[in-house]
C-alpha positions as CSV (number, residue, x, y, z in Angstrom):
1,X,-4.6,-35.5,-8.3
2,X,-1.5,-38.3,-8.0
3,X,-0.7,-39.4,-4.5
4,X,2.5,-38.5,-3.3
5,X,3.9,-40.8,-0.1
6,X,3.4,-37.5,2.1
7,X,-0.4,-37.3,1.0
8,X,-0.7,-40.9,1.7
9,X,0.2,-40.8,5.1
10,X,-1.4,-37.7,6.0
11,X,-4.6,-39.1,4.4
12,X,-5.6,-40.8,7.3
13,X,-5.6,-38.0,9.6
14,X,-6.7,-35.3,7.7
15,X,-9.5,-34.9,4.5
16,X,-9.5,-32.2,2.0
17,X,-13.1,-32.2,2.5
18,X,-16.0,-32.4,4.3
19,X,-17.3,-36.7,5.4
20,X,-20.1,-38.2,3.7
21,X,-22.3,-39.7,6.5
22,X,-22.5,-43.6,6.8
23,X,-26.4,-44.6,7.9
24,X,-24.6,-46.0,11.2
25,X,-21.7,-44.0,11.4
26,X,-20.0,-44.4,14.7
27,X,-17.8,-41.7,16.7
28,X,-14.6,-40.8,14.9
29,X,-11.3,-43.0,15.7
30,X,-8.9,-41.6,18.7
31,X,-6.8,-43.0,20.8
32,X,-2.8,-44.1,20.3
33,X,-3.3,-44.7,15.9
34,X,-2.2,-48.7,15.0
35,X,0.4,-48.0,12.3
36,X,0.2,-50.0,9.0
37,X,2.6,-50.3,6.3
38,X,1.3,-49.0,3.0
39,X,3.4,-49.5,-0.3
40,X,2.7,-49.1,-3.8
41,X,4.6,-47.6,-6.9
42,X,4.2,-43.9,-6.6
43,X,7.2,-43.5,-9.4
44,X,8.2,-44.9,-12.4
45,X,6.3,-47.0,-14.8
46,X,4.2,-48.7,-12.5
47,X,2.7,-45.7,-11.2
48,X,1.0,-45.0,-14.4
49,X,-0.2,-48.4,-14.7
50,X,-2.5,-48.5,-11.7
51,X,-0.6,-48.2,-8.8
52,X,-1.2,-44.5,-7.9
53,X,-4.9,-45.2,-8.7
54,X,-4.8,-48.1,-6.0
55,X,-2.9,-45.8,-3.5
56,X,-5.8,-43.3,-3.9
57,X,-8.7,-46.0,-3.2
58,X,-6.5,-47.4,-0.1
59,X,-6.2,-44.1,1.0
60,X,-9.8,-43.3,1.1
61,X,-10.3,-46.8,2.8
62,X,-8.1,-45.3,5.7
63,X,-10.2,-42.4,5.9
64,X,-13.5,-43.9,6.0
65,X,-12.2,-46.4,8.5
66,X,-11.2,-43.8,10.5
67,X,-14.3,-42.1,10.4
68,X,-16.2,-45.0,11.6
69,X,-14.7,-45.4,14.5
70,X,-11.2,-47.3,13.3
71,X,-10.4,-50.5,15.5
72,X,-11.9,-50.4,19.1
73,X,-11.9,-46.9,19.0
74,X,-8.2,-46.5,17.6
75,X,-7.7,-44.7,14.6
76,X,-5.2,-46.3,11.9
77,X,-2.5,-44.7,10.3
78,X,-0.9,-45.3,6.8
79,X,3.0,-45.5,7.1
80,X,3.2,-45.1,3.2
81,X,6.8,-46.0,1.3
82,X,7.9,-45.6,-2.3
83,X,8.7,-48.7,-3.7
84,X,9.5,-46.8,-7.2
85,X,8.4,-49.4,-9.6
86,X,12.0,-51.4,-8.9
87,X,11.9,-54.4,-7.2
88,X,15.2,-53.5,-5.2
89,X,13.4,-50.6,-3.9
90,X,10.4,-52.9,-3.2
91,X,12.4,-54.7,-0.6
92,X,14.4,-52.2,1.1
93,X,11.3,-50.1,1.7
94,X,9.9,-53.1,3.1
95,X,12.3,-53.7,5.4
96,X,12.7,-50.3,6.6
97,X,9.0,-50.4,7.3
98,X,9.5,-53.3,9.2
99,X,12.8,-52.4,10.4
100,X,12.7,-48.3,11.5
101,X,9.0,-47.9,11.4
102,X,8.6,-51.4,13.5
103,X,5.2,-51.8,11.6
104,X,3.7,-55.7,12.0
105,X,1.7,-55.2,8.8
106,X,2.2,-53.9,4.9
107,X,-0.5,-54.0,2.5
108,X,0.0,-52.9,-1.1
109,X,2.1,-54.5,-3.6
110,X,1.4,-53.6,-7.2
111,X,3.9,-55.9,-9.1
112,X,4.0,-59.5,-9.1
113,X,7.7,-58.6,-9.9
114,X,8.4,-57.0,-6.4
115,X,5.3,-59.1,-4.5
116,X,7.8,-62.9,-5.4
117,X,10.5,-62.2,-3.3
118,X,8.4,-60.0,-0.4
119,X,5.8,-62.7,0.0
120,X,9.0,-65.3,1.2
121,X,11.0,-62.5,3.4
122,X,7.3,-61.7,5.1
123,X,7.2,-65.5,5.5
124,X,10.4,-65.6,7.3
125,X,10.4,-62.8,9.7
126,X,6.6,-63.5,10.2
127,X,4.9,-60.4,9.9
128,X,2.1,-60.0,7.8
129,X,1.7,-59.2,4.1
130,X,-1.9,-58.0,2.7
131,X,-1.2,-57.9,-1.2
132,X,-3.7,-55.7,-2.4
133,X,-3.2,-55.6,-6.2
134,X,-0.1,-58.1,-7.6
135,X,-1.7,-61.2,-9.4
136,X,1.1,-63.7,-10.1
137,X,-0.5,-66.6,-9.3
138,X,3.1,-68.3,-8.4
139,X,3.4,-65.6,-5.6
140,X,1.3,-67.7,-3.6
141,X,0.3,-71.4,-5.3
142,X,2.8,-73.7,-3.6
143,X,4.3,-72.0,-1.3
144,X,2.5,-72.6,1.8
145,X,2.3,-69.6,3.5
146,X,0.9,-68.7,6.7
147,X,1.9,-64.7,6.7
148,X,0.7,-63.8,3.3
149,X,-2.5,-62.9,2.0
150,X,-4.2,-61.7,-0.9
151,X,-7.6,-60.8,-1.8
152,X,-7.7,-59.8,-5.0
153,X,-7.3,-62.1,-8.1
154,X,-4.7,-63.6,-9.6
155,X,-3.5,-64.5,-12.7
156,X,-4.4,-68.0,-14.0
157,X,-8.0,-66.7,-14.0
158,X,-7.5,-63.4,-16.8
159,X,-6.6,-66.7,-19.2
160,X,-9.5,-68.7,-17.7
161,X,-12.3,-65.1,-18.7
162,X,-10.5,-64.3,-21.8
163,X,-10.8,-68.1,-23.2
164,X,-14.2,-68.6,-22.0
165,X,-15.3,-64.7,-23.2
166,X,-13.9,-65.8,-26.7
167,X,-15.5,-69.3,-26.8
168,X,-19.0,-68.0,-26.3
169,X,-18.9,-65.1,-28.4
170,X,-16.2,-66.1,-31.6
171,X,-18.8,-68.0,-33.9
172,X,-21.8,-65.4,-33.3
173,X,-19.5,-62.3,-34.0
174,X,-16.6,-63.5,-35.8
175,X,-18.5,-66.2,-38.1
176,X,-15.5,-68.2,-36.8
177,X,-15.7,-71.7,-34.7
178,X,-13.6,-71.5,-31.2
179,X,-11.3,-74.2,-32.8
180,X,-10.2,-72.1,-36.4
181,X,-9.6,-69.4,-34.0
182,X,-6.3,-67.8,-34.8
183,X,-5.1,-66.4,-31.1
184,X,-1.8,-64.2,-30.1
185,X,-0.7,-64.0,-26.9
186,X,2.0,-60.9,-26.3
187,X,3.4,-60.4,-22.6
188,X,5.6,-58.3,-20.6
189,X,8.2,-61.2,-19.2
190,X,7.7,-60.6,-15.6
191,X,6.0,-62.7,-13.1
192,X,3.1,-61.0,-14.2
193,X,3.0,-60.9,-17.8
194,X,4.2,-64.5,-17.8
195,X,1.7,-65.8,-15.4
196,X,-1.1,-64.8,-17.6
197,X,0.3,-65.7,-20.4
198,X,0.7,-69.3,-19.5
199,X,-2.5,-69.8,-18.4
200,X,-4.5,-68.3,-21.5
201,X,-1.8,-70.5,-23.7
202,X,-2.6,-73.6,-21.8
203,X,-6.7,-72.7,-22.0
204,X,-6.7,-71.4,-25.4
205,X,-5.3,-74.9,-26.4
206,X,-7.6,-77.0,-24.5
207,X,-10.8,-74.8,-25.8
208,X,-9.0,-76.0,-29.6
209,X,-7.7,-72.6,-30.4
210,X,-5.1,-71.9,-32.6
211,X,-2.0,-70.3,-30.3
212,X,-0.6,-68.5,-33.8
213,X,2.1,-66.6,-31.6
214,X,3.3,-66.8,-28.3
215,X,5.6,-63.9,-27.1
216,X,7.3,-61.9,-24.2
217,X,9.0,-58.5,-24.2
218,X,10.9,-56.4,-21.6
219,X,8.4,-54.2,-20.0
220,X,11.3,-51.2,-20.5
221,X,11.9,-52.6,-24.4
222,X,12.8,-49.3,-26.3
223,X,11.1,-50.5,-29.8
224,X,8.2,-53.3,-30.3
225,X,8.6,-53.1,-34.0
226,X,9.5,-56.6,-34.6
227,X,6.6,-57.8,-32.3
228,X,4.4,-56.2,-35.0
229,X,5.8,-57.6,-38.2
230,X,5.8,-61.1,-36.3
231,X,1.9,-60.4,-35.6
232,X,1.6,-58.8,-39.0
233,X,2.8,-62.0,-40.5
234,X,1.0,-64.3,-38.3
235,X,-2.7,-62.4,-39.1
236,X,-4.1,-63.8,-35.4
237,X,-8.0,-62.9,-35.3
238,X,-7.2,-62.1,-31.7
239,X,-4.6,-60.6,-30.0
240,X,-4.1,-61.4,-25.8
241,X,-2.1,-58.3,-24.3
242,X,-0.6,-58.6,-21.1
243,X,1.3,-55.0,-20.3
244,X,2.1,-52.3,-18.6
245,X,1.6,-48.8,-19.3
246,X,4.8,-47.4,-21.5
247,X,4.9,-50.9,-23.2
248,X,1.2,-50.9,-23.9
249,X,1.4,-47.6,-25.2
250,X,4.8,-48.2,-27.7
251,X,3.0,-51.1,-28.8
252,X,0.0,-49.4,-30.3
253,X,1.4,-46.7,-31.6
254,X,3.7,-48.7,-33.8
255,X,1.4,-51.7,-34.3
256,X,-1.2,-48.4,-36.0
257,X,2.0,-46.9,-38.0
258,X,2.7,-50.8,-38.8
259,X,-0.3,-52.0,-40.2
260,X,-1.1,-54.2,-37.7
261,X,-5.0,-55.4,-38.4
262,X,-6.8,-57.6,-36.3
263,X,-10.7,-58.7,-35.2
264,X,-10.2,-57.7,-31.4
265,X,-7.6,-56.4,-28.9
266,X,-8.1,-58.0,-25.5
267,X,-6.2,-56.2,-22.6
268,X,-5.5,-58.4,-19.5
269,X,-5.4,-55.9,-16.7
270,X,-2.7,-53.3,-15.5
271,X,-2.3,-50.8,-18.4
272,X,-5.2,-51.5,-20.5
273,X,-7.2,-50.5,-16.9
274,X,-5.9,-47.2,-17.3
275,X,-8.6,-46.1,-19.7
276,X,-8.3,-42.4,-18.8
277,X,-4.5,-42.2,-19.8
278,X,-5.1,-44.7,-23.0
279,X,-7.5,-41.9,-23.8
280,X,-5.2,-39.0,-22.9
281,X,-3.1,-41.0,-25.9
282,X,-5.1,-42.6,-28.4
283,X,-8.6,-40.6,-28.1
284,X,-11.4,-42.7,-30.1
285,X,-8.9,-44.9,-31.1
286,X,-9.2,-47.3,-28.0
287,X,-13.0,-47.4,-28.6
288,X,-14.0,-51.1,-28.8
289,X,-11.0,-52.7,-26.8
290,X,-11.8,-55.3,-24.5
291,X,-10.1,-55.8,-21.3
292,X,-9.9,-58.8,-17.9
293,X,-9.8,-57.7,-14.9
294,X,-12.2,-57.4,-11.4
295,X,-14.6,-55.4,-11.8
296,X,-14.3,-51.2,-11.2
297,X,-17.6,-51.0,-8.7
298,X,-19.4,-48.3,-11.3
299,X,-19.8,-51.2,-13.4
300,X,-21.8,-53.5,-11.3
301,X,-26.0,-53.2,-10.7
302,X,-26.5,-52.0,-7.3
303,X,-28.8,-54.7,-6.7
304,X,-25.9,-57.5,-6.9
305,X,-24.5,-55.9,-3.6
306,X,-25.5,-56.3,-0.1
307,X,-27.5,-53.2,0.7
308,X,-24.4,-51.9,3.2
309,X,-21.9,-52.6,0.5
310,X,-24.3,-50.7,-1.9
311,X,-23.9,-47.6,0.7
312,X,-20.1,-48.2,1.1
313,X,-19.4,-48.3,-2.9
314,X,-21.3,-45.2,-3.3
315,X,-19.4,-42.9,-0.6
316,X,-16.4,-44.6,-2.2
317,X,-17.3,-43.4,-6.1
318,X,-17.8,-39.6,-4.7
319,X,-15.0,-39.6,-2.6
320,X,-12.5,-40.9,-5.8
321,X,-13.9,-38.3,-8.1
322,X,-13.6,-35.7,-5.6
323,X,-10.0,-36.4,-4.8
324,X,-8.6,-37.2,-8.7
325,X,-11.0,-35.6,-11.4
326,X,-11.1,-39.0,-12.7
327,X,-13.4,-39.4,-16.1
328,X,-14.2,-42.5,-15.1
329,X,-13.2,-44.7,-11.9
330,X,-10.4,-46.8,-12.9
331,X,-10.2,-50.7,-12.1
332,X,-7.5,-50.2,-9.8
333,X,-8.8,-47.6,-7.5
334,X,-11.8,-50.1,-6.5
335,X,-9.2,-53.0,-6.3
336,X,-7.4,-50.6,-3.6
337,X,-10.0,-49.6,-1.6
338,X,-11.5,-53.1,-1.9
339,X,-8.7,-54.8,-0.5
340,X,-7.9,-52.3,1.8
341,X,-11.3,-51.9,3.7
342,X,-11.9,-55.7,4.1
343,X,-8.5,-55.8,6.0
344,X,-9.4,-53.0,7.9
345,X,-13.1,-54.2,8.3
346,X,-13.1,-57.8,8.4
347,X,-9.6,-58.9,9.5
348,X,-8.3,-55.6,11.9
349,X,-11.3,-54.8,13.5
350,X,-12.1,-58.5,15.0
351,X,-8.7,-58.7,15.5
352,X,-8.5,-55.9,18.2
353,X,-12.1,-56.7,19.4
354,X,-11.8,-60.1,20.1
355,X,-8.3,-60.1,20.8
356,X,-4.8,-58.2,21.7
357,X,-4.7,-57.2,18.0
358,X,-1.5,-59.1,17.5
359,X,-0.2,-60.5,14.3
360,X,-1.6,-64.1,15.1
361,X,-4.6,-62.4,16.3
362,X,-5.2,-61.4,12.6
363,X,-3.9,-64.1,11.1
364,X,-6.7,-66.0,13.0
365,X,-9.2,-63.1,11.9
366,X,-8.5,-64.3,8.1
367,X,-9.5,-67.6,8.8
368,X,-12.9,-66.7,9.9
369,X,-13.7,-64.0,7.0
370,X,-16.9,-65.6,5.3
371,X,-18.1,-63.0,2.5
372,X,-20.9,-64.2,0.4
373,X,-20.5,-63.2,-4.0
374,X,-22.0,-59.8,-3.7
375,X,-20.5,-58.5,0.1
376,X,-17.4,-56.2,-1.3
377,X,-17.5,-53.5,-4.1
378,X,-16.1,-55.2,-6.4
379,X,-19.2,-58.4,-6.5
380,X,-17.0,-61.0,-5.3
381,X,-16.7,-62.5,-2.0
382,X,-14.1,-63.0,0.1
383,X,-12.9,-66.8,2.0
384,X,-9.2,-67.7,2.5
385,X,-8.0,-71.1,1.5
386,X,-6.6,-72.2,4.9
387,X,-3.0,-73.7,5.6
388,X,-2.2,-76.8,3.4
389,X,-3.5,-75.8,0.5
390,X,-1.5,-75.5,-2.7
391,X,-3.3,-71.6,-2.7
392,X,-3.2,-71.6,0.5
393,X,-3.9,-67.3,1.3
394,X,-5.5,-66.6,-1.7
395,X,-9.4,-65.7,-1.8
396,X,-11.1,-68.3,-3.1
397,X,-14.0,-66.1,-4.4
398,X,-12.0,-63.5,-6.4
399,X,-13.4,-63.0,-10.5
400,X,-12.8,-61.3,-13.3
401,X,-15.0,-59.7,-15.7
402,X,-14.6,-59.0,-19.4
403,X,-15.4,-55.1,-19.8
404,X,-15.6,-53.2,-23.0
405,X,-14.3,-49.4,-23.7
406,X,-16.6,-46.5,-25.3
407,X,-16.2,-42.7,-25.2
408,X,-13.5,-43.6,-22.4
409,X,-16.0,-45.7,-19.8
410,X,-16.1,-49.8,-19.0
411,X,-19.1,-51.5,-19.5
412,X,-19.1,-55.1,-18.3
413,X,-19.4,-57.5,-21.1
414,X,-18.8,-60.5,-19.9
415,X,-19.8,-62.9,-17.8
416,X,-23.0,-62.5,-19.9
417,X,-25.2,-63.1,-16.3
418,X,-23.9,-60.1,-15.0
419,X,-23.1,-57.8,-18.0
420,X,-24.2,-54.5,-18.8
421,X,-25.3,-55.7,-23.0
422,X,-23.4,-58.1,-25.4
423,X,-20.0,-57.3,-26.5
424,X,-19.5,-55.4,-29.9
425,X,-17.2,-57.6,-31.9
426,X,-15.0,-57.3,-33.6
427,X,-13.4,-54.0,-34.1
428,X,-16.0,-51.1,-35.7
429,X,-14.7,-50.3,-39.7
430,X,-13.2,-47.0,-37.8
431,X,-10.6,-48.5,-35.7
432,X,-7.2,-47.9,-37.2
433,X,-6.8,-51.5,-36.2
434,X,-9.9,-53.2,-37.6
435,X,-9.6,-55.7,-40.3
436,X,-10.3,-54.1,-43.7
437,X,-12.6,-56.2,-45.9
């Protein structure tokens, strides 16, 4: 089931059905409801990419919250917005939330794209942004900001896991030493795109790789073709794919009809988390691919989370499949829930408990969130860097994880303390883009 705007808001009020108890479940929210601004890109090209999947896991967030008692007693309430997957949409939604709906926070944000120039208008009028899902590390690094905070990853470390992923596995399953390793990196050109890109350029070259190809693409570009002869030509024993949905999708389909051939496809994020749709398209034929990003919660041992987190995840899973049909739980729903409940839990809640609730009254909150690796459903922790650092808003505890695709379900594969088994590399003979000996 997609989330529409109108399901979004009435998610927090109403469920389709029954609760699944909590061990220490308190009375349910009532009172006056504290509104919260809740954007992501319900339309367009962004919505297939993962945004609709994080609406769905912020939505349950609401829901749970509520059942639990919500903040002192008072239930929240989603005040959803469309931002359309166009950045000029982005911003006037935000402002009307701000504006007509006189909302002190927003959380969402799926594209580093739309998240730039948000982050700096949040700044100025100083209410408070809670980017759930955009990764750019330039939204924040620099930029000293005060109002603006994200919990997730961001971008500089999909080039730090894909680098270190290919260092300790290339000899053992290519036969091939990190530094004769022939690398492509491919992007969308957005804030994104580019943000990963850079970093897995500048870390592939300090590991001694070989950058064969470095390249960017309009996200809406109509035909990839020459992309493929250019890769074609270059023969890179790895290919680094930053992208969204339609792009991801044009790209395979004419890098198979091309010829393309390579030793391994490695996804970073977005798109290549929407294995159920890559299915929908390709079949068997994404079987193999590898793909950065945090970690969907299915693919974590139980025993790496805290034994309430353990309980939280769970109720979380049934509630997702429940509400979509989903195959399999995609990255971004736990990335929505995730960031949504541990605003709702660890920076709301104390917020209106030990204070008026007031923006600075969370923005104090943040400073005092302390999760240790292992406290959210994702495995990582959660710690702000304070004011005055060059990240200053960002979690300091965010990861990645290196998963693998088979029979349309992630396995972590990487890093190899964590992981599910050892990556399958490279490509089996029956991928349409394996080598061919």
């Amino acid at each position: 089931m997609s989330v529409s705007r109108r399901g979004l808001v009435a998610g927090s009020a109403a469920l389709p059905f029954a609760p699944l108890p909590f061990s220490a479940m308190a009375q349910p929210a009532s009172g006056p409801p504290i509104r919260i601004g809740v954007m992501f890109d319900l339309s367009g090209p962004f919505a297939a990419a993962g945004s609709q999947a994080c609406a769905a896991g912020a939505e349950i967030a609401f829901e749970l919250f509520n059942e639990r008692g919500g903040a002192g007693g008072r239930p929240v309430q989603a005040v959803a917005a469309d931002s359309q997957s166009r950045a000029e949409v982005a911003i006037n939604e935000a402002e009307r939330l701000i504006s007509q709906e006189r909302v002190d926070v927003v959380m969402g944000v799926f594209s580093s794209a739309h998240a730039m120039p948000l982050a700096q208008r949040f700044e100025a009028q100083k209410k408070l942004l809670w980017i759930t899902t955009a990764i750019s590390t330039a939204v924040i690094k620099g930029r000293n900001f005060t109002h603006v905070f994200r919990p997730t990853v961001h971008s500089d470390q999909y080039g730090e896991a894909s680098v270190q992923f290919l260092t300790e596995h290339s000899e053992r399953a290519f036969r091939i030493a990190p530094n004769n390793l022939r690398v492509a990196i491919i992007h969308e050109d957005g804030p994104y795109g580019t943000g990963v890109a850079a970093s897995s350029e500048i870390l592939a070259k300090a590991a001694g790789m070989r950058v064969v190809l470095h390249e960017g693409y309009s996200a809406t570009a109509p035909d990839l073709s020459t992309l493929v002869t250019k890769l074609r030509r270059e023969r890179p024993d790895v290919i680094l794919h930053t992208g969204y949905n339609p792009d991801i999708t044009l790209f395979l389909r004419q890098a198979k009809a091309g010829g393309l051939r390579t030793r391994m496809i490695i996804g970073q994020g977005a798109g290549y988390s929407q294995i159920d749709r890559l299915t929908e398209t390709f079949g068997a034929e994404v079987n193999g691919f590898c793909n950065v990003d945090p970690a969907g919660t299915q693919m974590l041992e139980p025993d790496k989370l805290t034994p309430a987190v353990r309980e939280l995840r769970q109720v979380m899973m049934q509630r997702y499949e429940a509400k979509t049909r989903a195959r399999d739980l995609p990255t971004h729903a736990s990335t929505g829930f995730n960031s949504a409940w541990t605003f709702l839990e660890h920076v709301l809640k104390p917020a209106v408990r030990e204070g008026d609730g007031s923006i600075q009254a969370m923005i104090r909150a943040t400073q005092s969130v302390d999760l240790p690796v292992g406290g959210t459903i994702q495995g990582h922790g959660l710690k702000f860097y304070p004011p005055g650092h060059e990240m200053a808003g960002q979690n300091e505890r965010s990861s990645t994880v290196v998963m693998q695709y088979e029979a349309a379900r992630a396995k972590v594969v990487w890093p190899t303390a964590i992981a599910s088994g050892p990556p399958v590399l490279p490509f089996p003979a029956s991928s349409p883009f394996a080598l061919r000996s």
